[in-house]
N, C-alpha and C positions, 0 to 999 in steps of 0.2 A: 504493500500500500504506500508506502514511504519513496520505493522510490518512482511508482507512478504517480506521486506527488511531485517530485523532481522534475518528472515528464514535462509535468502538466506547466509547473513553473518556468522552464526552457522552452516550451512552445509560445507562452506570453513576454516572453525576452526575445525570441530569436526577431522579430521584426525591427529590433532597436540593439541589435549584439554589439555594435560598432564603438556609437558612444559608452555602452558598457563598458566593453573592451578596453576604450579608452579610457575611462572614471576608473578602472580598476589597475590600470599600468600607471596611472598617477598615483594611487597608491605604494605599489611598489617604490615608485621613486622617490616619494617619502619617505618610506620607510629605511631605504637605502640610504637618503641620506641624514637620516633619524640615527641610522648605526654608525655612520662616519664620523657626527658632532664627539661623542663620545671620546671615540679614537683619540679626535684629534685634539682635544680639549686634556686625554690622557699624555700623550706627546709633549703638548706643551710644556704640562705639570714638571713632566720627567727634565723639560730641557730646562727651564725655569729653575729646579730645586737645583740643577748642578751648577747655572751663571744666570744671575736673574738680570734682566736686561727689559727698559721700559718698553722700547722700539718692538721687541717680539710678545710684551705682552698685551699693546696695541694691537700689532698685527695678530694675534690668535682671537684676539675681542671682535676685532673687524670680519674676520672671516668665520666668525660663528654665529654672529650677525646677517651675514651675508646667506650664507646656510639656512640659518632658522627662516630668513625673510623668504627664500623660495622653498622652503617646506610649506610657507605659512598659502604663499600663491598658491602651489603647484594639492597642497592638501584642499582646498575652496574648489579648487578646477574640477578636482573630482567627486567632491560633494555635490557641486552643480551639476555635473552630467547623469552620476549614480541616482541624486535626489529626481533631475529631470525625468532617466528612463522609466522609474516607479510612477509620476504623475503619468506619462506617454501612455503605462500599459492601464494606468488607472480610468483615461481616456477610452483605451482600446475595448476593455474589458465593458464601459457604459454602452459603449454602440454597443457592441457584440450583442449582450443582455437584452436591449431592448430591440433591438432587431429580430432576438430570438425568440422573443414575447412575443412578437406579432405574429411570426408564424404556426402560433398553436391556439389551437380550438376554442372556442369558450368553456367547456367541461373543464380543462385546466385549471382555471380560473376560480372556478367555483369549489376544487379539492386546496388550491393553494389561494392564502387569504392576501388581498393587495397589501396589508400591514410587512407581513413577513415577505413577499417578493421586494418592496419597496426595500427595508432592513437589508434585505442581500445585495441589490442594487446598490445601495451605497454605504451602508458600513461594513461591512465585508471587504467589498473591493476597498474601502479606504484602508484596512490591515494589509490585503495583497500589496498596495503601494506600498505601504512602509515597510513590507516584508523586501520589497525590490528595491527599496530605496535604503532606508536606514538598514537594515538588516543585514544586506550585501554588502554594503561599506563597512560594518561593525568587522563582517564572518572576516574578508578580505584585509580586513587592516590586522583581525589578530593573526591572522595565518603568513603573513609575510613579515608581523613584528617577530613571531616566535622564529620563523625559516631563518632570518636575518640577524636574527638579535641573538638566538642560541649558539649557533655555530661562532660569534664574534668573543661572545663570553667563554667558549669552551675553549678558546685559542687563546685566550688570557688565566687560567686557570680553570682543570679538571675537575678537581677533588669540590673546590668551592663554589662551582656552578651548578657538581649534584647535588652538593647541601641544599644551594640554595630553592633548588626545584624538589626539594622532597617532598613540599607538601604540594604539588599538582594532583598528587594521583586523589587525595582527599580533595579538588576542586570536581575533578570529573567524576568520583563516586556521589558527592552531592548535589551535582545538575541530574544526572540519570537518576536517585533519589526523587525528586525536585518534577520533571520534565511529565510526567504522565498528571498526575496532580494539578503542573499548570495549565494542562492541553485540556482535560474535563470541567475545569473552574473556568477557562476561559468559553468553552462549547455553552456551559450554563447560562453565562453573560449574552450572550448573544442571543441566545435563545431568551430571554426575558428580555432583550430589547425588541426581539419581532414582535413577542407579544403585546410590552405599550404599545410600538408603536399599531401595531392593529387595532386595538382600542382606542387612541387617537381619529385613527383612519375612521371608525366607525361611529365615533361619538359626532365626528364634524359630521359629516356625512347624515347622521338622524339626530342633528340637534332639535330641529320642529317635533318631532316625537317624543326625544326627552320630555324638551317643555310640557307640550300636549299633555303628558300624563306625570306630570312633575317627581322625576323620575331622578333630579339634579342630585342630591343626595347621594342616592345606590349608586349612580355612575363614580361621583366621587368617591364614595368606600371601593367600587370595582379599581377604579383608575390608583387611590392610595396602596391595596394591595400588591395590585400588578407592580408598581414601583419602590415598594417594600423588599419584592423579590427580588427585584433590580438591584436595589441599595443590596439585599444580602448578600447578592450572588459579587457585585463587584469589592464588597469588604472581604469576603473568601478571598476572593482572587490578590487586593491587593495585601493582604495580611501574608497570606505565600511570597508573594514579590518581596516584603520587607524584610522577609525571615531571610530568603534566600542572597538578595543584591548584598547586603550587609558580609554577610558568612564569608561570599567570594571575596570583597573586595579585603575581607580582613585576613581569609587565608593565605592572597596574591600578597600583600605588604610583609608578610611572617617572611619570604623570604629577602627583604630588603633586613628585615632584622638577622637573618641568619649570617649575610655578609656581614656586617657590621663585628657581631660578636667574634665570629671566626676573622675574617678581615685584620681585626686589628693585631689580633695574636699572630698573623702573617708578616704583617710589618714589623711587629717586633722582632720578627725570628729573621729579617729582611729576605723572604721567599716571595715577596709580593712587595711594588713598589708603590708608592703614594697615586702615580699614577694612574694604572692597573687597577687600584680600590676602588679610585673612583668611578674608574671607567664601568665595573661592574656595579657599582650601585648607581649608577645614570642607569645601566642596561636591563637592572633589577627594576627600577623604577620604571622602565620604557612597558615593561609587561604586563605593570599593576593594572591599568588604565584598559588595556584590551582585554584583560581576566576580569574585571569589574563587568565591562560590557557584555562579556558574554548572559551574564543573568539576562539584561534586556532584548539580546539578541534570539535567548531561545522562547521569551517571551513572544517579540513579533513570529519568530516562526510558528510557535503554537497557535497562536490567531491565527496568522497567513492558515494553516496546515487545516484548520477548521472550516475556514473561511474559501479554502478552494473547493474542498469538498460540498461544501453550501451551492456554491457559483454553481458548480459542477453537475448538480443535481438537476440545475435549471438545461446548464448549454447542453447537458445529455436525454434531456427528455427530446425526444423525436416526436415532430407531431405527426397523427394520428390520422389527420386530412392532409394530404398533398398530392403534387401531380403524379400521374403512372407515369412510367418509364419512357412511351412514347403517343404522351398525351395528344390529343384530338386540338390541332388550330381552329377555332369556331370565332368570327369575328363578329361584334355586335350587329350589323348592316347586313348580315346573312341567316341571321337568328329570326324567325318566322313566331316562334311562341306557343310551339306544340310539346303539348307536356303529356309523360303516359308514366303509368306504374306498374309494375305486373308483379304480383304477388310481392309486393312490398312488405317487409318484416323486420321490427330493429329491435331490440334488447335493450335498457339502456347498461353497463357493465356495475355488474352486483345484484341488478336485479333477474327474477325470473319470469315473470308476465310479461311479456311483449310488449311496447309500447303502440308498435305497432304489428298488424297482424295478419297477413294475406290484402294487403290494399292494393287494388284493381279500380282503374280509372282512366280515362281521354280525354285532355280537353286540349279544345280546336283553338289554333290563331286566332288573338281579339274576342272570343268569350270569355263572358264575366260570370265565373262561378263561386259561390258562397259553400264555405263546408259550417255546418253548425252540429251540436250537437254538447251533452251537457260536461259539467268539468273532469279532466282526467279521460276524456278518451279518445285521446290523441293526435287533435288539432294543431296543436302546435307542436309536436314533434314530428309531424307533418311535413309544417311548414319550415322548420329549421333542416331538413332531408333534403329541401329542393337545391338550396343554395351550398350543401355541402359544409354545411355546420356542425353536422353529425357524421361519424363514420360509417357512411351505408356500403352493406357487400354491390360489388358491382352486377350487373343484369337484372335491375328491381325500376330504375329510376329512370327517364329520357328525355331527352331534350330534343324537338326535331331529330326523333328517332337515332340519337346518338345517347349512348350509356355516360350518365354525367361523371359518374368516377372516372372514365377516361376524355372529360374537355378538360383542357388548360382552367385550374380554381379562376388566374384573371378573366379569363375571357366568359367563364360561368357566370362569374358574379356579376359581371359588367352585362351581363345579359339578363342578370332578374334585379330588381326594385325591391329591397325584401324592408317592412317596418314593422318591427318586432311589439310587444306587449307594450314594452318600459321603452317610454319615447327619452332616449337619452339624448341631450342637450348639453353643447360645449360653454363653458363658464365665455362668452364672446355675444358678439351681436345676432343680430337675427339673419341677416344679411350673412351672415361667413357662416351661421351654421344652416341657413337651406342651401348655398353653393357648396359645400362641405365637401360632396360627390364631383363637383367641377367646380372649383377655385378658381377659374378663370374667367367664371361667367359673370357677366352683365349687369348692370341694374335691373331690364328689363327685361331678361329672361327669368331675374329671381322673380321680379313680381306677376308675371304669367305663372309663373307654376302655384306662388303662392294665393293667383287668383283661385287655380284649379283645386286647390285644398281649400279654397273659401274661409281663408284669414288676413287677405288684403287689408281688408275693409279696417279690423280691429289694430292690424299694424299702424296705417294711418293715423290712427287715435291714441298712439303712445309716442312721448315728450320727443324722440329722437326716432320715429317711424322706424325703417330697418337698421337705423346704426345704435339701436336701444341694444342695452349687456343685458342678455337673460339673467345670468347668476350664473351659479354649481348645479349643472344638472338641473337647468330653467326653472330656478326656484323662485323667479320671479312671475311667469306665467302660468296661469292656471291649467290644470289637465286636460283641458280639451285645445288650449290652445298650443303644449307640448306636443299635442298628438297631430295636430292639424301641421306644425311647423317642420315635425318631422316626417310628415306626409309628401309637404313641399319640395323637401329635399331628397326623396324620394325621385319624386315626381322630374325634377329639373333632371335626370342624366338621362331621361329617355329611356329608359331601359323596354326591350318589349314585351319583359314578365313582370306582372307590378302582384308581390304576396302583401298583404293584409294583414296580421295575424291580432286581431281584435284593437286593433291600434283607433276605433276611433270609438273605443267603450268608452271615452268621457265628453263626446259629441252626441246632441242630443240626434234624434231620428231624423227627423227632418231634412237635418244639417248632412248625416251621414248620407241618407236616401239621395241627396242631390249631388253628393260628390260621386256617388259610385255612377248615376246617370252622363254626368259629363263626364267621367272617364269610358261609358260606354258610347260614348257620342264621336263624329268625325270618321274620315277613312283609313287614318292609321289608328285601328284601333290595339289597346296592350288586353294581353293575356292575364286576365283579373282573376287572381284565388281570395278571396274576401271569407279571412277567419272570424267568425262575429256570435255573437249573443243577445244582438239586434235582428231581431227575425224578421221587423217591421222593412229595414235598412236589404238584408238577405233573400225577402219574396221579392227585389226588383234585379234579380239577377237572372240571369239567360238560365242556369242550374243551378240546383243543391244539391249537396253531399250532405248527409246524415250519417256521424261516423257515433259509435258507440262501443266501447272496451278494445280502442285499437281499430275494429273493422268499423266499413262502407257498407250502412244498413239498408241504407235509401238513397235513390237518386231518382233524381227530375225535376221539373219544374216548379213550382211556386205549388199552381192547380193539382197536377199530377199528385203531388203527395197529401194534399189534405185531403184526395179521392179515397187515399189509402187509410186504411187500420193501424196506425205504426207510428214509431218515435214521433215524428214530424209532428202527424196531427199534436201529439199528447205536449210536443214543447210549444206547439200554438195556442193552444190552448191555454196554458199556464202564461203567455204571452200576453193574450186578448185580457188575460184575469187582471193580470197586473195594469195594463194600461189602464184598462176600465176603473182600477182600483186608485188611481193615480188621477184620472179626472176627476173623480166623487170628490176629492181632498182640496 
């Protein structure tokens, strides 16, 4: 697993390896010249203690000055590159995500909550950055202090360099201690930050409901909670971090004390010169600082290492809906708008009743057919089938007698109109959300289409007509005018299949009744499947479908089926009741 995590990380670098390369070869030269100061600062000592002379101890000032000043450049150059490629893939990794979101189904959506997708999208990938950024500089500056700095001490004394590293192996027993610990306390954290933040998501999102049922309270003991665990889970984690970073940095220093003690009984015995001493406790000192870092080092990596696996979850789900192999070219302009089904049958996954169930049906270019029938059997899983919302087996479904599992999804979609239940509405104007489908249209095309959904009229009568801001999900207009506006946009891309799917339940009859006429009206007429629970708005359609536990129980006309014994009559009836019961009042 670890090291298809390395993969994974090498795949998100290799686009930017260069500057890496480079932010990591300035490194080296740091540190190269990190080991040199020492040396030469030892030299001097040595030339100094035997004829001190001001002129060479200018000159050793100047040139360790000069040293430190391009350690200090040449260390920045590669903090800038190292810290850049981390942002780059932090970049890379934001498209990726949400490019990858698009291409997957709405089911997704509904198993994975937008709190916790949102949480992956950015604080995840903010650990991946700092795993590539800070992390890489940390690994890379200890790995070439130790390369650089060990062999320079071991060439100034043997015996005093293993003393001084005896207590490493007690660094590395207490990171592998340490490391499992900090990788489940951090998984914890992150996992109670998707949680707020999905309660956030959700609280904005039904704050009219709160209120409605004043409900301000329970949310705030929900929301105190959830961030209770938050605070607990990140006091674990940093109580760990404090036990740990403390331990290393004090183990690392034990050996600057071991030169010291020993050291000095060397120069006494003169096996070691004043120089030399020094040199090793500069060189003891050069290694405290990247043994200290390792604590924060294996920190980011434990996030990183959580945090890919999270990403990973998303960039490896494959959706569900996409093209066959050598899908069907269908270009809008050639789509006629004959729709058929033949034994239609879908599952939804987990369930066993069918949603839908042997559905058989034909309907001709430019008819306007209405499916009704009462909740739960299978109307709108219907309608999510046509446009390939749902994963249907292929040889069930048609389009101008081509099986839609194998058109191009663009060229499908762009060929049906589909307006779902929940008229969603972009936080913008009214204008950018009926052209939504073609952003490049018109004033005038917007307000033709939005004549055709018959909400011109009411646009007019608001402060900034089409350049009025709905809100969040048109929380400024009322449900019938959501549904009208998303009818509109609809309506403007032309499409030659226009689906329905009860989208104008909060228009009253009348309203409904005359929009589906003037879509039946003219010579380009669209292929109307009108989902509804208006039966008043349904008996002015060319057919009805009467669907009941999945199946097509009845079909025909308006007439035809009140002729009959069957659903039809029985939901008219219950229909004529209510209206009649709605005039009396």
């Amino acid at each position: 697993m670890a090291h298809s995590r390395l993969q994974t990380l090498a795949t998100y670098l290799r686009p930017h390896w260069r500057k890496a390369a480079i932010g990591i070869f300035s490194l080296f030269v740091v540190n190269a010249v990190g080991v040199y100061i020492p040396l030469l600062i030892r030299d001097g000592l040595d030339e100094l203690q035997q004829t001190f002379n001001l002129n060479r101890v200018i000159y050793y000032a100047l040139l360790v000055l000069l040293l430190a000043s391009v350690m200090w450049v040449v260390r920045m150059s590669s903090r800038v590159l190292l810290f850049g490629v981390g942002r780059q893939v932090e970049f890379d990794l934001k498209q990726r995500i949400f490019k990858h979101l698009l291409t997957l189904e709405p089911a997704y959506f509904t198993i994975n909550t937008p709190g916790d997708l949102i949480s992956r999208a950015t604080s995840d990938v903010d650990n991946i950055r700092r795993l590539l950024g800070f992390a890489v500089l940390s690994l890379a500056n200890m790995v070439f202090a130790y390369g650089l700095t060990l062999p320079a001490m071991l060439g100034i004394d043997v015996k005093l360099t293993l003393a001084s590293l005896a207590v490493y192996p007690a660094i590395l027993i207490l990171v592998q201690l340490f490391s499992h610990r900090l990788r489940a306390q951090q998984l914890a954290v992150q996992q109670e930050t998707a949680d707020l933040s999905d309660l956030i998501q959700e609280d904005m999102s039904g704050i009219a409901l709160i209120k409605i049922y004043a409900q301000e309270e329970n949310e705030r003991r929900a929301f105190r909670q959830l961030n209770q665990q938050l605070l607990s889970a990140n006091l674990r984690l940093s109580k760990t971090q404090n036990t740990l970073f403390p331990l290393l940095r004090g183990l690392a220093s034990l050996s600057q004390l071991v030169i010291l003690v020993l050291g000095i009984g060397a120069i006494a015995s003169a096996t070691l010169s004043v120089g030399d001493f020094v040199a090793l406790l500069l060189f003891a000192e050069r290694l405290v600082f990247p043994t200290a870092l390792l604590g924060f080092t294996i920190t980011a990596y434990q996030r990183g290492e959580v945090s890919i696996d999270r990403l990973e979850a998303i960039l490896s789900t494959k959706p569900q809906v996409q093209d066959a192999p050598n899908a069907i070219a269908l270009p809008r302009s050639d789509v006629r708008g004959w729709l058929s089904a033949h034994h239609l049958t879908y599952t939804y996954p987990g369930a066993t009743t069918p949603a839908l169930n042997d559905v058989n049906f034909t309907i001709k270019p430019g008819e306007t057919v209405a499916v009704v029938g009462s909740i739960g059997s299978g109307k709108s899983t219907l309608a999510n089938a046509l446009p390939r919302l749902l994963d249907i087996a292929p040889g069930q479904l048609y389009l101008d007698g081509y099986d839609i599992t194998q058109i191009r999804l663009r060229d499908l979609r762009a060929a049906i109109a589909y307006v779902p239940q929940e008229s969603f509405l972009f936080s913008t104007t009214i204008k950018n959300n009926i052209r939504y489908g073609g952003p490049t249209s018109e004033q005038p095309e917007v307000e033709q289409a939005a004549k055709q959904a018959q909400i011109h009229p009411e646009i007019l009568n608001f402060p900034q007509q089409y350049k009025t801001i709905v809100g969040e999900r048109g929380i400024t207009l009322s449900g019938g005018q959501r549904q009208r506006t998303a009818l509109a946009r609809a309506l403007l891309v032309d499409a030659p299949v226009l689906i329905l799917d009860d989208a104008l339940s909060s228009v009253d009859n009348q309203t409904a009744t005359a929009i589906l006429n003037q879509l039946s009206e003219g010579t380009e007429r669209k292929t109307v499947l009108f989902i509804s629970h208006q039966l008043s708005a349904a008996a002015a359609a060319d057919r009805i479908l009467v669907m009941d536990h999945g199946r097509i129980v009845q079909a025909g006309t308006h007439a035809e089926l009140l002729a009959q014994d069957g659903l039809y009559q029985s939901l008219w009836e219950t229909h004529a009741m209510e209206a009649a019961i709605k005039e009396g009042e």
